[in-house]
C-alpha positions as CSV (number, residue, x, y, z in Angstrom):
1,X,0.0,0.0,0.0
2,X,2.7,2.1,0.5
3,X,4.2,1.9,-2.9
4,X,0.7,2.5,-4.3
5,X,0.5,5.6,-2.6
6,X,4.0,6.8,-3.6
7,X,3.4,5.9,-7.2
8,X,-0.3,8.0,-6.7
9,X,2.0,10.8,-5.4
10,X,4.2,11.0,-8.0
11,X,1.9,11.0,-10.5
12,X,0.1,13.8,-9.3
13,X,3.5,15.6,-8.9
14,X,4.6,14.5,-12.1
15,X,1.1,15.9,-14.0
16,X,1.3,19.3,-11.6
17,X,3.4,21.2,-13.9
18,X,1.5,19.8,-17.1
19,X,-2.4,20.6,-16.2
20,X,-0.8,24.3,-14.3
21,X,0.4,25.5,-17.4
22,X,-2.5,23.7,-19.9
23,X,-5.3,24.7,-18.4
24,X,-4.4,28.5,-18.8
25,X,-3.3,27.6,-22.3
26,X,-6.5,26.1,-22.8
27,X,-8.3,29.4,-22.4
28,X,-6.1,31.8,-24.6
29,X,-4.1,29.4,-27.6
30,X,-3.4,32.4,-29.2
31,X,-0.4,33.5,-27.1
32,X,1.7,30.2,-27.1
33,X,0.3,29.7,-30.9
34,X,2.5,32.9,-32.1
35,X,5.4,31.8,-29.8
36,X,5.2,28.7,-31.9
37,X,4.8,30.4,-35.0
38,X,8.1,33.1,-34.1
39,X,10.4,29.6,-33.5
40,X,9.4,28.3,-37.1
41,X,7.0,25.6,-36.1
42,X,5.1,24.8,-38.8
43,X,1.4,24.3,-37.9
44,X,1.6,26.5,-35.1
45,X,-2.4,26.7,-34.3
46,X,-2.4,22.9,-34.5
47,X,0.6,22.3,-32.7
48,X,-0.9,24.3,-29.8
49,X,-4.3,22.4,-29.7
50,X,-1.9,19.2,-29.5
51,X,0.6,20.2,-26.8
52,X,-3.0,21.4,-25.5
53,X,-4.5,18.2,-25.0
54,X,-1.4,16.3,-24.0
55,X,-1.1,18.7,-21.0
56,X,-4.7,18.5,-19.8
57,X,-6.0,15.4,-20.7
58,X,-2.4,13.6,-20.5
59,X,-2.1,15.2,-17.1
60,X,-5.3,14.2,-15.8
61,X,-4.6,11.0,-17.2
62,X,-2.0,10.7,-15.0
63,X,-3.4,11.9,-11.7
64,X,-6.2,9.1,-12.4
65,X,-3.6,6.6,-13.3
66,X,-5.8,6.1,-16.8
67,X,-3.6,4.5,-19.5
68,X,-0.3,5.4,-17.4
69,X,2.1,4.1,-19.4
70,X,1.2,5.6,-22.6
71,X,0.9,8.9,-20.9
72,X,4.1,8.3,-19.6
73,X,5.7,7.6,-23.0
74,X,4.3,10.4,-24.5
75,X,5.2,13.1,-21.8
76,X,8.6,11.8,-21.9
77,X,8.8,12.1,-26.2
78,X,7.3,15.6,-25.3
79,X,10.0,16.6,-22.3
80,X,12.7,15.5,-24.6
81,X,11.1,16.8,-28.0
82,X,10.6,20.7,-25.9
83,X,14.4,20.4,-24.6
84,X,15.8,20.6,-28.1
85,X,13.1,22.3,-29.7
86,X,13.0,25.5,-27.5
87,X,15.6,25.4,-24.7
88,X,19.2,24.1,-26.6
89,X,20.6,27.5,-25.9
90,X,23.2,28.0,-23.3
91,X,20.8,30.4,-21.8
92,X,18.1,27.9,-21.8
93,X,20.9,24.7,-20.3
94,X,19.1,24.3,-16.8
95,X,15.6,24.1,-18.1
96,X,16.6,21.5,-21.2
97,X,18.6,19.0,-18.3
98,X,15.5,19.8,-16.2
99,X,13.2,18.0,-18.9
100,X,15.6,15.9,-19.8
101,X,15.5,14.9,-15.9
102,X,11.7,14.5,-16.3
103,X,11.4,12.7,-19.2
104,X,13.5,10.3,-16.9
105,X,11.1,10.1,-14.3
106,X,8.1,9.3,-17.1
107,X,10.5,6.6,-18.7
108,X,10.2,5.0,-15.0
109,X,7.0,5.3,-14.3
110,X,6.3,3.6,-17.7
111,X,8.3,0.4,-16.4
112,X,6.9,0.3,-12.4
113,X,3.2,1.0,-13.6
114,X,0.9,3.0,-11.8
115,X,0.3,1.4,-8.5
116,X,-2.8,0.2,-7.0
117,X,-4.4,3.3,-6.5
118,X,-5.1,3.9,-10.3
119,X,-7.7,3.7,-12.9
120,X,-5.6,1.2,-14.6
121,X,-5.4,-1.0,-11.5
122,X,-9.3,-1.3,-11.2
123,X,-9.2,-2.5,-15.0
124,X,-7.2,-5.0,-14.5
């Protein structure tokens, strides 16, 4: 039980940072669609609704412990895909070794699961 509630913690640590910056996203696309636009993404509009609905429905994904370890594979593709794409300046070197870091932590929550206390659990 105590593992379960560790791995419950952790995912909701984990999806904190995701669903605090989302949701606000969610309600104005138009800011962090020009950002995308001004770094050469092509598809910018679309590339926000994505990032969009990984963070929100990815993140509560995770709190729930629904489909954990797909949601865990794809936040750590997205930590490591955002490190290179808009933090591989010298300026930027903490925050691309801090998702690097994070994409870690998904890559091991993908191979322990996600506990008892989880959607996925009950399913199973």
């Amino acid at each position: 039980m105590a593992n379960d509630l560790t791995l419950l913690v952790a995912r909701f640590l984990l999806a904190l940072m995701f669903l605090i910056s989302g949701i606000p996203m969610l309600m104005a696309p138009g800011g962090f669609a020009g950002f995308m636009g001004s770094i050469g993404m092509p598809a910018p509009l679309l590339v926000t609704w994505a990032v969009i609905a990984l963070k929100v429905l990815g993140g509560i994904a995770l709190v729930v412990g629904f489909q954990t370890r797909w949601a865990a594979y794809a936040f750590a593709a997205f930590c490591v895909a955002t490190a290179f794409i808009g933090h591989s300046t010298p300026e930027e070197a903490t925050v691309f070794w801090k998702n690097i870091a994070i994409a870690g932590g998904f890559l091991a929550l993908s191979v322990s699961g996600p506990g008892g206390l989880s959607v996925d659990a009950r399913r199973a």
